[in-house]
N, C-alpha and C positions, 0 to 999 in steps of 0.2 A: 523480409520480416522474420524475427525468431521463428513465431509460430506455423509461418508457412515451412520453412526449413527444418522446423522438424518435423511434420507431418512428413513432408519428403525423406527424410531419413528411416522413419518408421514403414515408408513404403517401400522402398530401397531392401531392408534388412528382411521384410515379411512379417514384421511382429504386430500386423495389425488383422490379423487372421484370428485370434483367439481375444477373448472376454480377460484381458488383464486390469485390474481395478489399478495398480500400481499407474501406469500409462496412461489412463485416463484421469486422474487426479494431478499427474504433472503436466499432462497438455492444460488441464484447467488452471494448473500453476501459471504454466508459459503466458495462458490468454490473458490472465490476471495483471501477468506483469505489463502486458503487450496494450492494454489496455488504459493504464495508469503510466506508463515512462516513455523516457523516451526508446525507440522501438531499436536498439543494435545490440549485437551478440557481447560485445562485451560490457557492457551496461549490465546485461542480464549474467551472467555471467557472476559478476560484483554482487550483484543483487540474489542473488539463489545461496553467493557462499555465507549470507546475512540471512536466509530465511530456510535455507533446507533443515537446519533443526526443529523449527519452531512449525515445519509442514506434517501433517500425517493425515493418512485417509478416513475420513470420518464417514462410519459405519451407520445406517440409517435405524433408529429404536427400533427393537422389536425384533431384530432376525439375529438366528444364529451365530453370534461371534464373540470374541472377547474385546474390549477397550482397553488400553492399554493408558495409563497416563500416569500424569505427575501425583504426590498426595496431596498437592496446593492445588491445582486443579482439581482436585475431586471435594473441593470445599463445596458443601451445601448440597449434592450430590446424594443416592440414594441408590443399593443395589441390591439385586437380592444375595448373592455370591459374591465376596472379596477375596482375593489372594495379596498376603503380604509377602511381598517375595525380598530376600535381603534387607531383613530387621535386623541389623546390627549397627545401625549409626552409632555414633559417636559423640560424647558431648565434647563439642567446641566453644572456641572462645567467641564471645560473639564481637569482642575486638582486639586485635594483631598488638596494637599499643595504647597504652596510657596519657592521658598528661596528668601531674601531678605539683601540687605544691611542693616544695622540697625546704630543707630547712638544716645547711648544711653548715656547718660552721670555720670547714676550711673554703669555704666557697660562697661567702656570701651574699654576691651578687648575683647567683643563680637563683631566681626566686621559683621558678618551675621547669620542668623536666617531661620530656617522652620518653616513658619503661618500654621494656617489653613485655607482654603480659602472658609468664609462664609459672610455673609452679612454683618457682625457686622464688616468690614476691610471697608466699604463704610462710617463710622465715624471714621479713624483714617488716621494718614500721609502714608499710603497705600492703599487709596481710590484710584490715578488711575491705577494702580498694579493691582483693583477688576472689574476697571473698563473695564478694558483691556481684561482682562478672561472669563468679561461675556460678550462682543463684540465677541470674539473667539465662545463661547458657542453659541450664537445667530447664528451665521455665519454657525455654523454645523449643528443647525437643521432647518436653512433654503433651505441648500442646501440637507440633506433630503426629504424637505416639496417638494423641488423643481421637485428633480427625482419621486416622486411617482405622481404628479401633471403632466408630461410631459410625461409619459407614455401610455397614451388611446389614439389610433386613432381615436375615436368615442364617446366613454362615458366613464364618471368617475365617480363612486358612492362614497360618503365619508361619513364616521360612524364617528360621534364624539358627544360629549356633551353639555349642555347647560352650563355654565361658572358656578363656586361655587361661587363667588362674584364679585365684580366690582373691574374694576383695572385699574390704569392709566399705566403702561407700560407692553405690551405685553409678555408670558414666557411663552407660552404654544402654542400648536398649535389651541386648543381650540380659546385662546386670538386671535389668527393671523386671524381667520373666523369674532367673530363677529367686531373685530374690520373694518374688508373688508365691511363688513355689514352696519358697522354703517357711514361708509366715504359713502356708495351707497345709503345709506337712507332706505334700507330695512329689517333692524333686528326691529323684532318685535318679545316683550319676549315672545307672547304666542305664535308662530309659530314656529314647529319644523320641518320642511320641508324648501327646497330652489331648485328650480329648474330655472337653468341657457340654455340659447340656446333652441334649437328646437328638438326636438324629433321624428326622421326620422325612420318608420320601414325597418330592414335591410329586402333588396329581394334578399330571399334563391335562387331563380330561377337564378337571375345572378351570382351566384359565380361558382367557379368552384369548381365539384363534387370531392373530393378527396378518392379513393378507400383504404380503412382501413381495410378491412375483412382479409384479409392475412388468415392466418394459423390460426383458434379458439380453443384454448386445451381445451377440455371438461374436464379431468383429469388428473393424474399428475402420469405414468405406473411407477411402484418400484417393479424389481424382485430382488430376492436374490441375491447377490454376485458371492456366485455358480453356480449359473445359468447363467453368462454373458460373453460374451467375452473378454480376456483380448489381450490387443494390444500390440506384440513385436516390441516396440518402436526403442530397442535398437540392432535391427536385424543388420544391415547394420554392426558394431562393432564387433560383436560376431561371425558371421559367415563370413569368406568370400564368399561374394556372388559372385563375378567374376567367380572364382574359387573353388568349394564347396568341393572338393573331396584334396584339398592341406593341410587343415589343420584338427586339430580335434575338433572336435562340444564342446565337453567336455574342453577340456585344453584352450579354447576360453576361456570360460566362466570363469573358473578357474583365467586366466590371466585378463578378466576387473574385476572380483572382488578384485584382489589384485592392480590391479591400485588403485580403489576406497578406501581402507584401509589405514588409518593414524595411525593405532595403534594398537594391539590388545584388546582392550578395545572396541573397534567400528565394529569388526568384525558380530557381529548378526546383528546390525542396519543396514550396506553394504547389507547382505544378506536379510536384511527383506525388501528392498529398490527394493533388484534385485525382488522379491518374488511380491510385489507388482506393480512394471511395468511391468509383466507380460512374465518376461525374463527367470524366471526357475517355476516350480512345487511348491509344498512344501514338496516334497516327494525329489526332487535333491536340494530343500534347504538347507535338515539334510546332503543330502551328502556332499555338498559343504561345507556346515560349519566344517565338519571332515575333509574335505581335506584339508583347507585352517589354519585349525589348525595346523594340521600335516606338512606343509612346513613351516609356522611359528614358529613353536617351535622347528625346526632343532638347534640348537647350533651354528651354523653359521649363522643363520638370525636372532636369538629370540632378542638380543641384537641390532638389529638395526630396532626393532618393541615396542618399550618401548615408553612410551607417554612422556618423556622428550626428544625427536631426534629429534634435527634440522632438519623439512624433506621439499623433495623437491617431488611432486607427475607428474610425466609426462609433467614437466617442458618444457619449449622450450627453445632450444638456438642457437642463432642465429648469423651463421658466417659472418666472411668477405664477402665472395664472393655470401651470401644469404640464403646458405643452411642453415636448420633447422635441429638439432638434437632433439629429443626428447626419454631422456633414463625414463627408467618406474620409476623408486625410485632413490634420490638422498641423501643421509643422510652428513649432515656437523656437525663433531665431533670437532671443533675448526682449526685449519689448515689444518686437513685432511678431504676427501670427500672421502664416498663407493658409487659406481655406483650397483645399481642392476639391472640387466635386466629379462626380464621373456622372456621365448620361451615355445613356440607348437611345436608339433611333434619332430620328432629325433636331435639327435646333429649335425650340421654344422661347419664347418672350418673357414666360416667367420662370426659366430656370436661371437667368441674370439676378430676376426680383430676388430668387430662394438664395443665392451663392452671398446678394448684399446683406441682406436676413441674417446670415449666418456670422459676417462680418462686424456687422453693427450690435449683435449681441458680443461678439467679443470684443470691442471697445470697449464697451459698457463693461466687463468682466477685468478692463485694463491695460490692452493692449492698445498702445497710442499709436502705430500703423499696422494696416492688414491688407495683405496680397490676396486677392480672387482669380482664379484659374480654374475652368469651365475645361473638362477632358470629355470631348465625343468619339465615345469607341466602335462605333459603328463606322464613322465618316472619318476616322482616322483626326479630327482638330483638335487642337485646343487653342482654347480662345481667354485671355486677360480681358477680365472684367473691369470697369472702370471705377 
């Protein structure tokens, strides 16, 4: 699995000896993914060159650091200290091309047209078309200028530049400074400094102390595989726990792996699945996988384990009156339906009753023939119901 390999890798190199926030925010990466896809290196791989921008370690409120983010991200947002660092956008078009009516009279079957939408439309009969675009343009990055400007409760630093030339109408955020500057009477070229309002030192004494220490990981403990505990997740399923001594441990296991199987083609993957949730050995893996061969390749089941079968895997269905059937395999061969069911331990009289049950609700749903096949995984039969 990714995340087991890299943990080994990290053990491997020794970088798991010191408190790195970096490393632990991508292992929480890796678990994320390992957790949601399907679980191989190059899957993930695909998937980090799609998310590693959009990742950053997020700093818990309250303690020493700085945020670093978008100014769209910081909508609604509230700080005491802001730094605007590279305030010099630019106004752009807020679209590459036009379309336009046209009305041309060597050409009159062109009734509309794609421009490109540049200056050089500010001297032609599509001057206010450009004008209009770049009103829109202005509009967007005022209301920009606006959110990162509204954001400090207290102070707001802003990083910008001295203008490249003179200009009579504003397109830059640079423009929107010193033109503010020069309405106030205060821009002066050689001054590159501007300090606005009163500058209050904050008193640490009055705030409130917020306790951050929590838990501090010195380093980052990676033992072996085999050496760890594995958690039988899927206990409650396998065994019956009410009753322990009703069914058999073994033919459990046997029957949720053949729920879990869609084909034989997936058989190893099932097992390497059970193998890693910690539900068999690898030692009753090999067994399992020979046993579940061996009922599957019977001649009465093999042909209803072919990766073209309509299947139905522990389906529900849901009667009139509320009850819930759930038969273990349902395969639909065109108008006819096979029910199979699996049982533990010995043969019963109404596990026939339950298999026709299952059959005669699907008639009723529409299917004009239905096969019944009784699989005892304990006793190794299966048995055609009549």
């Amino acid at each position: 699995q990714v995340f087991e390999k890299l943990e080994n890798l990290i053990a491997i190199f020794k970088i798991n000896n010191f408190n790195d926030s970096y490393i632990r925010f991508f292992l929480d990466a890796v678990l994320e993914f390992s957790l949601t896809k399907e679980n191989n290196i190059s899957l993930f791989i695909e998937w980090w060159e799609e998310k590693k921008d959009k990742k950053s370690i997020i700093a818990p409120a309250g303690i020493d650091a700085v945020r670093i983010m978008t100014i769209h991200k910081s909508k609604g947002l509230e700080f005491p200290v802001v730094i605007y660092p590279f305030a010099t956008d630019k106004l752009r078009n807020t679209k590459e091309s036009l379309w336009v009516d046209t009305d041309i009279h060597e050409i009159p079957e062109l009734k509309s047209s794609l421009i490109t939408n540049n200056s050089s439309l500010s001297e032609t009969i599509f001057a206010p078309l450009y004008d209009l675009e770049r009103d829109k343009s202005l509009l967007d990055l005022l209301n920009v200028l606006y959110v990162v400007m509204t954001r400090p409760s207290e102070r707001l630093y802003v990083l910008s530049k001295m203008p490249e030339k003179d200009f009579a109408k504003a397109e830059s955020v640079t423009d929107f400074f010193v033109s503010y500057l020069k309405f106030t009477e205060l821009w002066n070229e050689n001054t590159s400094q501007y300090n606005f309002g009163k500058k209050i030192p904050r008193d640490k004494h009055s705030e409130e102390v917020i306790d951050n220490k929590g838990i501090q990981l010195h380093s980052y403990n990676i033992k072996p595989r085999n050496q760890t505990i594995l958690l039988k997740t899927k206990a409650n399923e396998i065994w019956d726990t009410e009753n322990p001594l009703r069914n058999s441990e073994w033919g459990n296991i046997i029957h949720h792996a053949l729920s879990k199987i869609v084909n034989s083609e997936n058989v190893e993957s099932t097992i390497e699945d059970l193998f890693k949730s910690g539900i068999i050995t690898a030692k009753q893996a090999d067994e399992l996988k020979k046993n579940i061969f061996e009922i599957i390749s019977d001649p009465l089941l093999s042909r209803y384990f072919r990766k073209d079968c309509v299947l139905k895997t522990e389906a529900e269905i849901l009667l009139k009156d509320g009850t819930v059937l759930r038969p273990d395999r349902v395969i639909i061969d065109g108008g006819k339906a096979v029910v199979i069911d699996y049982k533990t331990g010995g043969i019963k009289e109404y596990h026939e009753d339950q298999i026709r049950e299952y059959a005669e609700i699907l008639e009723e749903m529409g299917y004009a023939e239905t096969e019944k096949i009784l699989v005892y995984t304990d006793l190794k039969k299966i048995i055609c119901v009549a």
